[in-house]
ZAMARGU-4260 file (C-alpha; in steps of 0.2 Angstrom, whole numbers, plus 5000, padded with zeros to 4 digits):
<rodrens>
0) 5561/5377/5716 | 5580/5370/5721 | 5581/5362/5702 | 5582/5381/5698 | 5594/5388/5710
5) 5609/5392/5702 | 5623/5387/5716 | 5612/5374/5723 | 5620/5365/5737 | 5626/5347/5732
10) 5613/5336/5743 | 5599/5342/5731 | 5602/5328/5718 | 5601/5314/5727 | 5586/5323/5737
15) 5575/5325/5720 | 5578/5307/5717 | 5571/5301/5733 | 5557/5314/5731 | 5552/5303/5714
20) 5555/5286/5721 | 5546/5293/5737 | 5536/5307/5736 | 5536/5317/5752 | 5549/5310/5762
25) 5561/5324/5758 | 5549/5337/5764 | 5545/5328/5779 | 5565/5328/5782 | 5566/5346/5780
30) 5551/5353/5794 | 5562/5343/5805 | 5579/5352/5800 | 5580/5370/5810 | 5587/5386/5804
35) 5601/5392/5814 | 5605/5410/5816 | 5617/5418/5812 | 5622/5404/5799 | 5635/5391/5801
40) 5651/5393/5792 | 5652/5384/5776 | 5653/5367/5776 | 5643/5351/5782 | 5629/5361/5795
45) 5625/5373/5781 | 5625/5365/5766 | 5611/5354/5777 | 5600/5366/5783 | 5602/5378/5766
50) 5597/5360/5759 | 5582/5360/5769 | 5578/5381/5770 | 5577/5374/5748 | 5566/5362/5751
55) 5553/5371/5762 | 5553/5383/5750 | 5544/5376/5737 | 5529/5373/5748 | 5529/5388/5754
60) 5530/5399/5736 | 5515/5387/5733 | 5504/5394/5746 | 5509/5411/5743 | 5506/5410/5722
65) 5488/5401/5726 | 5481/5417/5740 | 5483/5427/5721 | 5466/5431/5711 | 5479/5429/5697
70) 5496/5429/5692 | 5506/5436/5676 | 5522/5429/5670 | 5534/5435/5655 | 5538/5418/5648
75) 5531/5401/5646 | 5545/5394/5653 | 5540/5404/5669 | 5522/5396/5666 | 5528/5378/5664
80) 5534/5382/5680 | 5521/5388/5692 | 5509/5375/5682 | 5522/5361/5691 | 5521/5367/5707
85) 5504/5366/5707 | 5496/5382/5701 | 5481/5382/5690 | 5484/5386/5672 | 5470/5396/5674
90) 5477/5407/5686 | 5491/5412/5673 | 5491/5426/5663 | 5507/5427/5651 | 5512/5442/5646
95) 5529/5449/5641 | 5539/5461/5651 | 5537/5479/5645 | 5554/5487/5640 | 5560/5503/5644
100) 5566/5514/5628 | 5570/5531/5636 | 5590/5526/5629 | 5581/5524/5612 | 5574/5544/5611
105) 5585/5548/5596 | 5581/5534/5589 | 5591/5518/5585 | 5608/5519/5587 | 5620/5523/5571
110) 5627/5508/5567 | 5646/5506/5561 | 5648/5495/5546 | 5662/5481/5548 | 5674/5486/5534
115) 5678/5470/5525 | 5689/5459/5531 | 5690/5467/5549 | 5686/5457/5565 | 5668/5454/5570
120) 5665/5464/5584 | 5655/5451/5596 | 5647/5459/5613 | 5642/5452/5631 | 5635/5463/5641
125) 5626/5460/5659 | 5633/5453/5677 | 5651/5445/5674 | 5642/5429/5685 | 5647/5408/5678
130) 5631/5405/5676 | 5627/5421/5662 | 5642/5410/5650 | 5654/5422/5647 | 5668/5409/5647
135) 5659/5399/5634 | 5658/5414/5623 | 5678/5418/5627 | 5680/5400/5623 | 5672/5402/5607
140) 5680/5420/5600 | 5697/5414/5605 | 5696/5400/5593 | 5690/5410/5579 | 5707/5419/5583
145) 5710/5440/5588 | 5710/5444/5567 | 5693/5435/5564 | 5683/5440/5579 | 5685/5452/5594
150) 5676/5450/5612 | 5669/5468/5622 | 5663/5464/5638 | 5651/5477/5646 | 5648/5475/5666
155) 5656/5477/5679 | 5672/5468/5680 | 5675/5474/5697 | 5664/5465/5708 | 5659/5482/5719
160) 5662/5483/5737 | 5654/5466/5744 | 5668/5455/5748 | 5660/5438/5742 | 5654/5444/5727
165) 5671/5453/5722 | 5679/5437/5723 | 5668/5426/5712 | 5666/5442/5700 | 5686/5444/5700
170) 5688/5424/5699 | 5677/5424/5686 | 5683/5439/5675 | 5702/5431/5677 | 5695/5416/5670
175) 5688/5421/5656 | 5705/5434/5651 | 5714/5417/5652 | 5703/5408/5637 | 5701/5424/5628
180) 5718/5430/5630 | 5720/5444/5612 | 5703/5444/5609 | 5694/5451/5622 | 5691/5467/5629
185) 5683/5472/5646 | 5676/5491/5644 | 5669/5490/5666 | 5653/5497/5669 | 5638/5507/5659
190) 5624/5517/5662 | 5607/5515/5653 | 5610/5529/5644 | 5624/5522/5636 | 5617/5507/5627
195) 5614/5514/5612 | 5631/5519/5609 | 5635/5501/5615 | 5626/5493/5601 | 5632/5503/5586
200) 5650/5497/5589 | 5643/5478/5589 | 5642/5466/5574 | 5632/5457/5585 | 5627/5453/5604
205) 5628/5436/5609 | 5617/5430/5625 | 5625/5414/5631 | 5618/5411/5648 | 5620/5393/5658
210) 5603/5393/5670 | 5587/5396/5665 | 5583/5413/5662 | 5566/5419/5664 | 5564/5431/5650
215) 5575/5438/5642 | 5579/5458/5645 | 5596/5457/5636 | 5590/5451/5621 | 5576/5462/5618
220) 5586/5477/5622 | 5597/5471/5606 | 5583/5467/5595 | 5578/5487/5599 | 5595/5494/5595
225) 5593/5484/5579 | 5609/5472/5584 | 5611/5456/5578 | 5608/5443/5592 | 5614/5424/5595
230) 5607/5416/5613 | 5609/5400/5622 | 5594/5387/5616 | 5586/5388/5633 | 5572/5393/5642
235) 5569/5412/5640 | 5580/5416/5630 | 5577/5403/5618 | 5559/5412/5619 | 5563/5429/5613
240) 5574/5420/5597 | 5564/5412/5583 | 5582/5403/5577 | 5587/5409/5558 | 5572/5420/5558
245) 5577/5436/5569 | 5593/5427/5578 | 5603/5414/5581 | 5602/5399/5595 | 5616/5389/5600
250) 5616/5374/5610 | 5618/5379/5629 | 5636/5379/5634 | 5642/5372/5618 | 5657/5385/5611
255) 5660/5375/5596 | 5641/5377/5590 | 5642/5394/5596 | 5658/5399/5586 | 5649/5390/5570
260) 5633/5402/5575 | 5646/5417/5574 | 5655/5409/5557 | 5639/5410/5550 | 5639/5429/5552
265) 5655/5432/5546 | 5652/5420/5529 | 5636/5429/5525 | 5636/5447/5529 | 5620/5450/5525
270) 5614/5438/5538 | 5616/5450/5553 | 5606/5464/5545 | 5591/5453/5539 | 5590/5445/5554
275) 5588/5461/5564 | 5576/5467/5551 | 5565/5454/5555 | 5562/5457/5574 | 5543/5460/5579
280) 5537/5473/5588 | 5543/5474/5606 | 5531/5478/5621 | 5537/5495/5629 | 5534/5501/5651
285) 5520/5511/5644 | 5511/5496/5635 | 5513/5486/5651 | 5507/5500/5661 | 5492/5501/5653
290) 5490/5481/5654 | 5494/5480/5671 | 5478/5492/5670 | 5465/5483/5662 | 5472/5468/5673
295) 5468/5477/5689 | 5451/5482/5683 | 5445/5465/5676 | 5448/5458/5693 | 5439/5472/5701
300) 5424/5470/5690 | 5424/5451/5689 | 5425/5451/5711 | 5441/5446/5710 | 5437/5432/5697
305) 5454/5428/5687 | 5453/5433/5667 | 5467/5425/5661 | 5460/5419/5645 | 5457/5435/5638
310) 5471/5448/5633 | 5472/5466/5629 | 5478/5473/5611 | 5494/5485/5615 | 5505/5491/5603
315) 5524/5488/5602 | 5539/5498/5593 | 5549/5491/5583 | 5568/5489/5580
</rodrens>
């Protein structure tokens, strides 16, 4: 589980080493190692026992994950996973999360055509966190320069009211206006409702995230609203994009391969539109709604017997 944590404390490295040269003797470390409340203060104390609270952990979810008749995850990555930590493959039912298209009710959203010779209009949108890669994608649009290609950021650049969190969010946001300096624009926060309008002002939406996402959401909202998408080659996001087909992958945290991914789109302006064409059909709430149902009522009828090998037939909508 600590492998996937994305501000792990700095012990865990050497810790998964021992574990493979020594299976065990990090988990036998960590029953020994109490939890003290309320938490130390940063430093030596916590960073050991948030060390050993990690470590725990993972046998822990283990036992939780195996008291179910059957589990459903939205990516394979998210599979792989639970398959190394000692679940049964049989258990595993993957399935991918339904999306809500209540933003979508008049249909996709009218799109403005990039008049020739104008900026590529490149969007982020989501939590303004390190590890979602908006610096990279700064990086990358700053190099292209302010007259090539322009960068709207859609999230809250504030931080909210949390003390902690406003200071990595600010931290993180003043990092990111440094590299991106002319060329990037933060527009704050958004409602649901509001994506659609989002979308029809982007020549594309680009994904870069750093960590392992385990699906996806982000970009299957933009495959929806018909917008071009480019995402990081990793994990679930790398799932939902079949590279030149309907999007672009980069390689994770690269800026010069991501900048040569946006080039692309800017050399051939027919790429964007035909790779957004080519999007399958995307699971909506109310298809997953009715999976969740036949799920619940094959466990019932089997006597709690897992079904895993056998999926329903739902239709998705399209772009």
């Amino acid at each position: 589980c600590a492998a996937c944590v994305k501000d792990k404390p700095k012990m865990i490295a050497p810790l998964a080493l021992i574990d493979r040269l020594a299976g065990g003797l990090p988990a036998r470390w960590a029953k020994r190692v109490g939890q003290t409340v309320p938490a130390h203060p940063p430093g030596w104390a916590k960073s050991r026992e948030d060390t050993a609270s990690l470590v725990r952990r993972e046998e822990w979810m283990r036992d939780v994950l195996l008291r179910a008749d059957g589990l459903v995850v939205p990516s394979q990555t998210l599979k792989t996973s639970m398959i190394g930590l000692g679940i049964p493959p049989e258990r595993i039912s993957l399935s991918a999360y339904g999306m809500d298209t209540t933003w979508l009710k008049d249909g996709p959203p009218v799109r403005r055509e990039r008049e020739l010779g104008a900026p590529l209009a490149v969007g982020f949108i989501g939590s303004l966190v390190w590890y979602k890669g908006l610096c990279v994608l700064a990086e990358a649009v700053a190099a292209m320069g302010p007259d090539v290609a322009q960068l709207h950021v859609h999230g809250d650049d504030s931080g909210g009211n949390d003390p902690a969190v406003r200071e990595v969010i600010q931290g993180e946001v003043a990092r990111a206006r440094r590299i991106g300096g002319e060329s990037i624009h933060f527009h704050g926060r958004f409602t649901h409702d509001e994506l659609g309008s989002i979308h029809g002002k982007l020549d594309v939406l680009v994904v870069p995230s750093l960590w392992k996402e385990a699906y996806g959401l982000t970009v299957r909202e933009a495959q929806l609203a018909g917008t071009p998408v480019v995402g990081s080659d990793i994990a679930g996001i790398a799932e939902g994009i079949d590279h030149d087909v309907n999007g672009l992958l980069f390689q994770t945290g690269n800026a010069t391969a991501l900048r040569a991914a946006l080039q692309r789109l800017i050399d051939d302006p027919a790429l964007g539109p035909r790779l957004a064409a080519a999007v399958p059909p995307i699971k909506t709430d109310d298809d997953e709604a009715q999976e969740a149902e036949w799920r619940y009522r094959q466990l019932i009828s089997g006597q709690g017997r897992p079904v895993a090998d056998r999926q329903p037939q739902t239709a998705g909508v399209g772009s």
